[in-house]
C-alpha positions in Angstrom: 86.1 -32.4 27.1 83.4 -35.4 27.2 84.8 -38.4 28.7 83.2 -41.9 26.8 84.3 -45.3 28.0 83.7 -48.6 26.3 83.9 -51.0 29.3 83.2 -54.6 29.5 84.0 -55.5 33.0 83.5 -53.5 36.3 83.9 -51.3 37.9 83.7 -48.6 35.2 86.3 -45.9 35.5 85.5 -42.2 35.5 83.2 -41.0 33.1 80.4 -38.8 31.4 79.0 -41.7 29.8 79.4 -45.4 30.2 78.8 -47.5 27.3 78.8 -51.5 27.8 78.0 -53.9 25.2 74.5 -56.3 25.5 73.5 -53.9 28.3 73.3 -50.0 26.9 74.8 -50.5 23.9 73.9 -52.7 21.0 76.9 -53.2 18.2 75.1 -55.2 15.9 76.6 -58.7 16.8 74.3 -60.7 16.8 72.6 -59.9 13.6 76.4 -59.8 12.2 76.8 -63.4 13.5 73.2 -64.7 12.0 75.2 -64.0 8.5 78.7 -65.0 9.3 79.0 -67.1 12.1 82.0 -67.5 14.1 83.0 -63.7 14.1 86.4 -63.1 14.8 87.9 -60.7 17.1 89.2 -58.4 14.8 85.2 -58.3 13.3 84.1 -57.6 16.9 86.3 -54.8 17.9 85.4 -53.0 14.6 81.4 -53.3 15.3 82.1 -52.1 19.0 84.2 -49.1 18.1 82.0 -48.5 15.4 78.8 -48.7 17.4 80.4 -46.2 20.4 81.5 -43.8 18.5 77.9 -43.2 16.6 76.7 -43.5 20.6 79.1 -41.2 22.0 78.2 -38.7 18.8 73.9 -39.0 19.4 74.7 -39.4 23.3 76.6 -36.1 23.7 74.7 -32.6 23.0 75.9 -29.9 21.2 76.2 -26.6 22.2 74.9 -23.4 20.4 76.9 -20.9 18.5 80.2 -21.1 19.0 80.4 -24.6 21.2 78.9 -26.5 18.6 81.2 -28.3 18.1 82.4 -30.7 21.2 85.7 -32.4 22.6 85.0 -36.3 22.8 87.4 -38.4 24.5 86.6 -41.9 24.2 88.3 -45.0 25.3 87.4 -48.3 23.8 89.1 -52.1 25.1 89.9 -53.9 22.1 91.6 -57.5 21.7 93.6 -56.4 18.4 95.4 -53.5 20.3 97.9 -53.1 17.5 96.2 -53.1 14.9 93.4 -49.9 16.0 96.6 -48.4 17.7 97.9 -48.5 14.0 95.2 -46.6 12.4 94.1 -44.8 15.4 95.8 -41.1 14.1 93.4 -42.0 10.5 90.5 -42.7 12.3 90.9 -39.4 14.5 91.3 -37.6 11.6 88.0 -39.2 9.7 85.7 -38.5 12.8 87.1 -35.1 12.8 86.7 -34.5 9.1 83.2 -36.0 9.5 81.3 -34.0 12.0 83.8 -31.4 13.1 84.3 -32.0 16.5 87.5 -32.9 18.1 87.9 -37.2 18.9 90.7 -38.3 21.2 90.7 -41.9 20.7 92.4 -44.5 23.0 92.2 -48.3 23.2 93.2 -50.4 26.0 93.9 -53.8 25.7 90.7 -56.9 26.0 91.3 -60.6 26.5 91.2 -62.9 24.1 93.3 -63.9 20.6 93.9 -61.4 17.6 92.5 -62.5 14.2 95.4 -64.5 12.6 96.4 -63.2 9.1 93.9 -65.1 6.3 93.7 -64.5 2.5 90.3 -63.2 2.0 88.2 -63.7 -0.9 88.2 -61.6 -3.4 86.5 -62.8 -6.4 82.7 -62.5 -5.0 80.0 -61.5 -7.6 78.3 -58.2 -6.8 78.3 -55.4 -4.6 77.3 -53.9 -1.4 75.1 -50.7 -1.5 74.6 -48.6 2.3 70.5 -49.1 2.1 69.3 -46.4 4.2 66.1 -46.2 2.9 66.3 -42.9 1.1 65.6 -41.9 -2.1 69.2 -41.7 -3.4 69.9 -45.3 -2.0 66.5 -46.4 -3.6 67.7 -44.6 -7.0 70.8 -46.8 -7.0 69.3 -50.2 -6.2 66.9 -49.7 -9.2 69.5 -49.0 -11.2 71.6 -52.1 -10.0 68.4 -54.3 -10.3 67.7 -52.9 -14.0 71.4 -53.9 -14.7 71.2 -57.3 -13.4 73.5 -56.6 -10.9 73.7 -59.0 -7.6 73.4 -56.2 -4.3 74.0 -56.7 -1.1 71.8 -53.6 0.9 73.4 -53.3 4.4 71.0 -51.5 6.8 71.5 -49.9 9.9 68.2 -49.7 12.1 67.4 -48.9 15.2 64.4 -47.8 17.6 63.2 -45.2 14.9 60.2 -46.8 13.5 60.0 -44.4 10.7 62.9 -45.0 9.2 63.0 -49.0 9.8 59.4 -48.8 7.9 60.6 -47.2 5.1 63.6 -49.2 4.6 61.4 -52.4 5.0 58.9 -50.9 2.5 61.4 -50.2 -0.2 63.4 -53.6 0.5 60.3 -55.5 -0.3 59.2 -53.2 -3.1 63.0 -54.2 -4.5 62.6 -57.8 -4.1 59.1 -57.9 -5.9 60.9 -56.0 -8.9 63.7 -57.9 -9.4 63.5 -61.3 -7.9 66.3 -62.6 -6.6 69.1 -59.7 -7.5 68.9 -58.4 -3.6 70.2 -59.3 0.1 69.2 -57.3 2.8 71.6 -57.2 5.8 70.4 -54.8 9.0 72.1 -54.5 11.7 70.7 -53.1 15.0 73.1 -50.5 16.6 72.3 -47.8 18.6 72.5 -46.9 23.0 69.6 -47.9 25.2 68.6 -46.8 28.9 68.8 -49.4 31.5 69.1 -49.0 35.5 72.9 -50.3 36.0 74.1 -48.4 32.8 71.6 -45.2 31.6 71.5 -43.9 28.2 70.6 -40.2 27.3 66.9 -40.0 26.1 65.8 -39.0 23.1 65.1 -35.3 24.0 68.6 -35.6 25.1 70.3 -36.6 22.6 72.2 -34.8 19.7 70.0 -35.4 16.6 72.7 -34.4 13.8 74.4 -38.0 13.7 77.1 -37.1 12.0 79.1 -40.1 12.7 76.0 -42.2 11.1 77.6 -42.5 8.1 80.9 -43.7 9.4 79.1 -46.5 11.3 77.5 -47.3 7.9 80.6 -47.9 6.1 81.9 -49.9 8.8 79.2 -52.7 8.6 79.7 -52.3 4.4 82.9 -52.8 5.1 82.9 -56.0 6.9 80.0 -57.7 4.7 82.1 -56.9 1.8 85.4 -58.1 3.3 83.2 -61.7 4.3 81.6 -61.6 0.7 84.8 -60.7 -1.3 83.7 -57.7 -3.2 86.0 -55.3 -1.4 86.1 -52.9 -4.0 82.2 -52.3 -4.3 81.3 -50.4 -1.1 78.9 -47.8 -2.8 77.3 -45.0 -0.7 74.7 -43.0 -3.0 74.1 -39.8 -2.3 73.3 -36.8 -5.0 76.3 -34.2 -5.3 74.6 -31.4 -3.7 74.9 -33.3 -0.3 78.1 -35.8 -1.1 80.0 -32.4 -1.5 77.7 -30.3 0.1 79.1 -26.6 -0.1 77.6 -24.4 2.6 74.3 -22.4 1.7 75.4 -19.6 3.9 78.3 -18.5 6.3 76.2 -19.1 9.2 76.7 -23.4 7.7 80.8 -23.2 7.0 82.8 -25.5 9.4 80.8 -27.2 12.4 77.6 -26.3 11.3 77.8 -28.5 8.1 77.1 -32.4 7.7 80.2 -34.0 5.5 79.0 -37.3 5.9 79.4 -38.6 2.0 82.2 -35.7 1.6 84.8 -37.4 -0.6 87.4 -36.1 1.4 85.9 -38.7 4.2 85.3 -41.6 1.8 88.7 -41.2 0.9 89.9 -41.5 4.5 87.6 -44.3 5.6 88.7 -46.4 2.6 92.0 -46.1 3.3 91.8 -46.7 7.1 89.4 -49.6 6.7 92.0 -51.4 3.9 94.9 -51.1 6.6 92.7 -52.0 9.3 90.9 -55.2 7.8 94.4 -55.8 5.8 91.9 -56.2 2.6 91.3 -53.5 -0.2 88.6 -51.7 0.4 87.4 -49.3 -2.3 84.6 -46.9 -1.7 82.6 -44.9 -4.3 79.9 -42.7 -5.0 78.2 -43.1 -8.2 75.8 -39.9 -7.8 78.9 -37.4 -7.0 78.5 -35.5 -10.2 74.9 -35.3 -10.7 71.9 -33.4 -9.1 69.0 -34.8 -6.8 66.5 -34.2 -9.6 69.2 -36.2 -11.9 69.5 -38.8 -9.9 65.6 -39.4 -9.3 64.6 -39.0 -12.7 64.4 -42.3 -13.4 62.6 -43.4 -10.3 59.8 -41.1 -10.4 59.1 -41.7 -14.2 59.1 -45.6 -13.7 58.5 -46.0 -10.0 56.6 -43.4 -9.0 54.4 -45.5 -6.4 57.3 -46.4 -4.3 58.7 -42.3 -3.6 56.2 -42.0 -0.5 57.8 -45.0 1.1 61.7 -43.4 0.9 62.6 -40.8 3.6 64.8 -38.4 3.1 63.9 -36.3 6.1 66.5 -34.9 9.1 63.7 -34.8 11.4 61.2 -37.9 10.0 61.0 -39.4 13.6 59.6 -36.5 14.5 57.3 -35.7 11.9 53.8 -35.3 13.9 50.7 -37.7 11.9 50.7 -39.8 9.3 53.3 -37.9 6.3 56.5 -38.3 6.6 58.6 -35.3 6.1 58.8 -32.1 7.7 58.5 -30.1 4.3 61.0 -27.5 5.5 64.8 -29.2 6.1 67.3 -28.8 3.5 66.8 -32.3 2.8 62.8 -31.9 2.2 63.6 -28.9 0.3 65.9 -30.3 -2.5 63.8 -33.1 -2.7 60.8 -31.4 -3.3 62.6 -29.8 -5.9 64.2 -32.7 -7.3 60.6 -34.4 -7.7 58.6 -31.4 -9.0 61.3 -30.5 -11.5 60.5 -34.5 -13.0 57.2 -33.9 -13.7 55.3 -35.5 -10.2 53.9 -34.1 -6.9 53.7 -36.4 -3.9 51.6 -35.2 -0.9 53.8 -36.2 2.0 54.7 -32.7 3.6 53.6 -31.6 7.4 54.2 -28.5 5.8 53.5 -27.2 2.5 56.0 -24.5 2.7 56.0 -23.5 -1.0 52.4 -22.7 -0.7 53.1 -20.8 2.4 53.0 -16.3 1.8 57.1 -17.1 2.7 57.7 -12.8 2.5 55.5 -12.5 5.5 57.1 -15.2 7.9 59.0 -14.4 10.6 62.2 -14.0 10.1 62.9 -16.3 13.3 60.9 -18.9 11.4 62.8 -22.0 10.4 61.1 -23.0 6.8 61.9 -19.1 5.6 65.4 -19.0 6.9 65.9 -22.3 4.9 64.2 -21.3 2.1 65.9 -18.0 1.5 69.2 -19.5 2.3 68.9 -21.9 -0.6 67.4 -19.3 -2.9 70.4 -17.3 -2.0 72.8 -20.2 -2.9 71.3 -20.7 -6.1 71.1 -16.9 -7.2 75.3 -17.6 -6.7 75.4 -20.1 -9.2 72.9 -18.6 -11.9 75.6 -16.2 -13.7 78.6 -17.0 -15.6 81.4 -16.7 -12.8 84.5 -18.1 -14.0 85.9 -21.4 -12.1 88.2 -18.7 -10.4 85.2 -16.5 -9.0 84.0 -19.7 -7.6 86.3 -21.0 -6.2 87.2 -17.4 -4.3 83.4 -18.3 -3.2 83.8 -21.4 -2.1 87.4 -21.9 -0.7 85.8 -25.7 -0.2 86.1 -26.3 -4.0 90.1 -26.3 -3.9 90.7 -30.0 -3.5 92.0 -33.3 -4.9 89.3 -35.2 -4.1 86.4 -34.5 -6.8 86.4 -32.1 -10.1 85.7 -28.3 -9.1 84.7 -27.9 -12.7 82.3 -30.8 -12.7 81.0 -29.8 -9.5 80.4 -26.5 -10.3 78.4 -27.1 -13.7 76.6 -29.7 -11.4 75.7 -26.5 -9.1 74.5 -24.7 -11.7 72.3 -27.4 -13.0 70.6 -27.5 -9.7 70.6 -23.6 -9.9 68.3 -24.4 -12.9 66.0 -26.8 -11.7 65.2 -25.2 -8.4 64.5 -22.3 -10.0 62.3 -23.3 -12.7 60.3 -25.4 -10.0 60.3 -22.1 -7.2 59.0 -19.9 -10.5 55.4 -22.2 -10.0 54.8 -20.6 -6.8 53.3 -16.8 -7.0 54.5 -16.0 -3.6 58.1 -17.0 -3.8 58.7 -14.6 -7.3 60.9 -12.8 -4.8 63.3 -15.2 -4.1 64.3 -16.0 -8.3 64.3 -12.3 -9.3 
C-alpha cells in the first residue's frame, strides 16, 4: 500500500509522498477566493481533499497486468473532522467505484473553527456546466447559450498548455456567441516539484487521472452551493463514455475509466449533499445519446470552433502543431462522430483510417484499438435480445440508467461507425 499524507505543519510523518498546500500542492484557493471571498473552513477542507486525492491518483504509478490497480492510503488534516469522518465510508466507496483502486482514507484533526450551520441560497438563476474544454462540454454550452440559459463553466487547469488553450479558445469563442449568458471559473489544482517537498515528474506520473473527474465535481459543487443552483451540476459527456461498457475483456474492471459512470454521479451527489448539508443534484444530459448525436449540432453550425476542443487522452503529448493523437479510444469515436455529420477536420498526428491497418503489427497500439472497437460494434449490429446483452455485458444490470435505452444507444453507434469505417478501402475487413 502507498502511503499519502496531507500535512500542513512539520515534521511530516512517514510517507511515500508528502503533499503540503502553497508548497507542492496547489488546491485551487486562491482562485476560489477571487470569486467568493472569505472561504470558510468547511470550503477549504473540501478543495484540499479534493486537490490530494487527484495528486495522490497522477502522483502514484500503476503497475502492469495484474497490479494495475494500486492500494492508496491517504491521510488528510481537516478542521471539520466530523463532518468528512461522516461521509468518509461514501467517499471511499466513490474513489473506488471511480478508478478501481483501493482508497483508505483518514482525517486527522486541523486548527481552527468548523463552518457554523447557514441556510444557503437556493433560488440562483442558471447552472453550472464542468467546462473541460472538450467537445461534449462545448456541445452543451452551445446548447445552453442557444436556450438563453445563464452557465456557470467551472474549469480545472493546470500546467498542461494544451488543454488550458483549448479551454480558453472555446470560452472566448462562447462569449463572442452569446454575450453575456457565460461565467468562466478555473481553478488551478494540480502537485508541483519543489526542493523541501518533491513532486513526481511528468514521465513519472500515472497519466489515466481517473480521479480528474471527482475533483471536477467538487469545485461544481461548491460554486453551485455559493451560487444557489445546487441542483444544476451538469457533467456532459456522450453515452458511449458516461457508461462506457468495455470494448474487450482485456478493458473489464481496472482497466476501464468510469469517470461520468452514473453509478459515480450518483454516489458523489449524494456524498457532496450530506457533506455541504445542501442538495446537490448531478446530471448528465448526453447519457442516452451517441458522440456523433451529441455533436451534430456543433459541426453543422459551428464547425470553425471543433479544432479548438480536445478530446484527446494523450493531447499533452501530441508531438507538432495538431492536437490529437488520431489513435485513442477517444480520437477514434470522435473521428467517427464528426465524419458520420458530414465534416473532416485535419487535426490527427496520425491518420490511422488511411493507414493499410491489416498489415500493422499486431503490438501496434492504433490497430489493437481499432479492431477492438470494430469488434465491439460487430456485437451490437444483430438483433440480440435485451437478455443476450445483458449476458454480454453483466455491466448493463443496474438501477442507475435504462439497459434498454442504452443498448439501442449502442446500436446506433454500431451504425454510425460503421457507415463512416465503410469509406476506407483498407478497413472492409473490420465491418464484414
Amino acid at each position: 500500500m502507498t502511503r499519502v499524507v496531507v500535512t500542513v505543519a512539520d515534521p511530516v510523518p512517514p510517507h511515500d509522498l508528502s503533499l503540503r498546500p502553497s508548497k507542492n500542492l496547489n488546491v485551487g484557493l486562491t482562485q476560489f477566493t477571487a470569486h467568493f471571498p472569505q472561504p470558510t473552513s468547511l470550503e477549504v477542507d473540501l478543495l484540499t481533499v479534493a486537490a490530494a486525492v487527484y495528486c495522490a491518483d497522477i502522483g502514484i504509478k500503476r503497475g502492469e497486468r495484474e497490479d494495475v490497480a494500486r492500494e492508496i492510503k491517504l491521510t488528510i488534516p481537516v478542521t471539520n473532522l466530523a463532518a468528512f469522518n461522516a461521509v468518509r465510508g461514501a467517499l471511499q466507496y466513490t474513489l473506488a467505484r471511480l478508478s478501481y483502486d483501493g482508497w483508505s482514507i483518514s482525517f486527522t484533526q486541523r486548527g481552527g473553527t468548523a463552518e457554523a450551520a447557514q441556510q444557503w441560497p437556493r433560488d440562483g438563476d442558471g447552472r453550472v456546466l464542468l467546462f473541460s474544454g472538450g467537445l461534449d462540454s462545448l456541445a452543451a454550452a452551445l446548447q445552453f447559450g442557444a436556450e438563453g440559459a445563464n452557465t456557470v463553466l467551472v474549469s480545472h487547469v493546470t500546467a498542461n498548455r494544451t488543454v488550458t488553450t483549448a479551454q480558453d479558445d472555446v470560452a472566448a469563442y462562447l462569449d463572442a456567441t452569446f454575450a453575456g449568458l457565460f461565467e468562466r471559473m478555473a481553478f488551478r489544482v494540480g502537485g508541483r516539484n519543489t526542493q523541501a517537498f518533491p513532486f513526481p515528474s511528468d514521465q513519472a506520473r500515472e497519466e489515466s487521472q481517473r480521479t480528474r473527474s471527482f475533483l471536477f465535481l467538487s469545485l461544481a459543487a461548491l460554486v453551485a452551493r455559493r451560487r444557489g443552483l445546487q441542483e444544476v451540476v451538469i457533467i456532459a459527456e456522450n453515452g458511449q463514455m458516461a457508461i462506457h461498457l468495455p470494448l474487450s475483456a482485456a478493458r473489464i474492471g481496472a482497466f476501464s475509466t468510469q469517470t461520468a459512470h452514473p453509478e459515480v454521479l450518483s454516489a458523489a451527489a449524494d456524498l457532496f449533499s450530506q457533506l455541504l448539508q445542501s442538495p446537490i443534484r448531478i446530471t448528465n444530459p448526453f447519457l442516452y445519446k451517441t458522440k456523433a448525436e451529441v455533436v451534430h449540432d456543433t459541426v453543422a453550425n459551428h464547425a470553425g470552433i471543433l479544432r479548438s476542443a480536445i478530446s484527446c487522452w494523450k493531447a499533452s503529448r501530441v508531438p507538432g502543431a495538431l492536437n490529437h493523437c488520431g489513435f485513442c479510444i477517444p480520437c477514434l469515436i470522435r473521428r467517427i462522430a464528426i465524419e458520420h455529420n458530414g465534416a473532416a477536420v485535419n487535426e490527427y498526428a496520425r491518420d490511422l483510417l488511411a493507414e493499410d491497418v491489416a498489415a500493422l503489427s499486431p503490438d501496434d497500439e492504433g490497430k489493437r484499438n481499432l479492431v477492438e472497437l470494430a469488434e465491439f460494434v460487430g456485437l451490437f449490429r444483430g438483433n440480440r435480445s435485451r437478455a443476450e446483452m445483458e449476458l454480454l455485458f453483466p455491466e448493463l444490470v443496474t438501477t442507475k440508467f435504462d439497459a434498454g435505452q442504452t443498448i439501442d444507444m449502442y446500436r446506433r453507434f454500431a451504425r454510425e461507425a460503421i457507415a463512416v469505417l465503410r469509406r476506407y478501402p483498407s478497413l472492409a475487413f473490420l465491418t464484414r
